[in-house]
C-alpha angles and dihedrals in degrees: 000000000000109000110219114236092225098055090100092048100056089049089059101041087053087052083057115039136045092229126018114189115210112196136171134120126303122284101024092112109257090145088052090048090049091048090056094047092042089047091075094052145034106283147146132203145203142190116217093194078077127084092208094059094031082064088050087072095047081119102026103181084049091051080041097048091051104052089046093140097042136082111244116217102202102185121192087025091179090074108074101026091168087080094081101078087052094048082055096066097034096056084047097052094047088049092066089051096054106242107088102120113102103010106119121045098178117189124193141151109267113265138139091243091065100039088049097041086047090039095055104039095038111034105154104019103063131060124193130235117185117206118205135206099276109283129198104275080063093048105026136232103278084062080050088113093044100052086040085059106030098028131217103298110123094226084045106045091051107034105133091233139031089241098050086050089051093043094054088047100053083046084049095058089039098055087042093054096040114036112002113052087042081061092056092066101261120119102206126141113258092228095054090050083048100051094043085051086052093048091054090043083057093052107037127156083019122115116258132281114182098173087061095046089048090051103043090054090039092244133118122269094253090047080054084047092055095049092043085053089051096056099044091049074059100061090234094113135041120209112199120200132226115255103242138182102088107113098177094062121057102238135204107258096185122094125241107235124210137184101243099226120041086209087071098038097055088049093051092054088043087247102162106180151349095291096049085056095054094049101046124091093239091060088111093045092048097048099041084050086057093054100048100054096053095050089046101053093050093051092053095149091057122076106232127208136137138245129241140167127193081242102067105269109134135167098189079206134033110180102193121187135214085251096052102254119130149194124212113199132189129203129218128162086212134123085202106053115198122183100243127214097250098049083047079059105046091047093054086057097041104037101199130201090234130359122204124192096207108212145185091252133077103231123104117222157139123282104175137255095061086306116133102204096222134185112232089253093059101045090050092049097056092042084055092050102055 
């Protein structure tokens, strides 16, 4: 069993916290991760995706009032997003009695919807948690190829076989278009969703170009922008902005757009293995996509982007901290790792703390010019440990 680098987290921020949302697609294993945080304590749990649960909050202060001393698993919170306003006084309540810390654990798919309905009825008495598809801090490097093919999803990643883990993807991108995003509230054809999801695949790791998006599904560009929207509330895309605040260089202002798990990606575009990868034109983009989630996700307290001139100079990845310290990262699928001219160039405007050339080897050394030339593994691991 893979144990989930947040778990600790969640732990403390329940101890913490009256209500602690959980969010992430579907599938990643936020109801596994509950169970195991629910197991060391008395809990109970319910689904509200059933209506047998869903009847068990037909009054919800009563079921509330009866389970005071336990930790309640909601799972499919969205589902019931009149709920909010109970939770409220019942956190409140709780709270003048003096026990009000690591009573709600709340799951959902991530939406909009969810984050806005908890964020106006509980401000001040929730705090949020995102688990991701596994990275490679929870399987370790030497699974580094594995995860890079099949992705992080938990039915993927250990499938027995590559073509279990391709099947369950292609049935993953089928129940999300048809059934579950049409839960979520959005009417949107499922073959237009489809074919958008297959565009981006197409042109992953490339800056957007909504125009071209627009024209290619036969929509306008702001319908483009709400579907956009959409997948990114999901958790299924990432949209990653432009580093700005150099006035004296004219600057890229349009976000790189990547497809959040390489596992999907690779079944929208019909990439079977290891060797289909190598051999496709979106292998970069897949692999640089790779890299920068996982470093992402483990520098959640830092806002990422990437720079880019019209000239040429480009950092594929900017961590920038609260405290104004920042990381640039570069991204090569290479086992021979050389400092370009354009990242030269980049470094010089942006004058990082640190730079990192992130590469396809394992060894750890200088490149010159203040860059440390790093493996995947490496990088991850000293993200993991600040």
């Amino acid at each position: 069993m893979i144990t989930r680098r947040i778990a600790s987290e969640a732990i403390a921020l329940l101890d913490q916290s009256p209500a602690v949302v959980l969010t992430g697609p579907r599938q990643v294993g936020k109801t596994t991760l509950a169970l195991e945080i629910a197991g060391g304590r008395p809990a109970s749990y319910l689904d509200l995706e059933s209506e047998r649960d869903r009847a068990r909050l037909a009054e919800p202060e009563l079921y509330f009032d009866d389970h005071v001393d336990e930790l309640l698993v909601l799972d499919e919170i969205q589902r019931l997003p009149g709920l909010f306003e109970v939770l409220r006084g019942a956190i409140d309540r709780d709270r003048r009695k003096g026990n009000a810390n690591g009573r709600f654990l709340l799951l959902g798919s991530a939406s909009l919807q969810l984050l806005e309905q908890s964020g106006e009825s509980l401000a001040g008495r929730i705090a949020y948690i995102e688990l991701a598809p596994f990275d490679v801090t929870e399987v370790g490097a030497e699974q580094l190829d594995r995860l890079w093919v099949r992705g992080g999803f938990p039915e993927s990643f250990l499938a027995d076989t590559g073509e279990t883990s391709m099947r369950w993807r292609r049935d993953f991108i089928r129940t999300y278009l048809e059934r579950d995003i049409p839960q979520l509230g959005p009417r949107i054809p499922a073959e237009t969703l489809r074919r958008l999801w297959t565009m981006l695949a197409h042109n992953q790791a490339q800056l957007l170009n909504a125009a071209n998006l627009a024209r290619g599904l036969g929509v306008s560009g702001a319908t483009i922008g709400r579907y956009l929207d959409l997948m990114v509330d999901l958790l299924l895309v990432r949209r990653l902005p432009p580093r700005l605040g150099n006035a004296s260089k004219r600057l890229v202002r349009s976000p790189k757009v990547y497809l959040r798990d390489s596992g999907l990606l690779h079944a929208l575009l019909g990439i079977a293995d290891k060797e289909s990868l190598l051999g496709h034109p979106v292998v970069g983009g897949s692999w640089e996509g790779l890299v920068i989630e996982n470093l992402a996700g483990l520098a959640a307290d830092a806002e990422p982007s990437f720079y880019r001139t019209s000239g040429g100079a480009e950092i594929d990845l900017v961590l920038t901290w609260r405290d104004g310290r920042e990381w640039a990262i570069e991204v090569k699928r290479t086992l021979s790792p050389k400092l370009g001219r354009g990242m030269r160039s980049a470094l010089a405007d942006v004058k990082p703390d640190r730079a990192f050339l992130v590469y396809a080897g394992d060894e750890r050394f200088p490149l010159g010019a203040g860059v440390e030339a790093i493996g995947v593994g490496g990088l991850c691991a000293e993200l993991s440990s600040k």
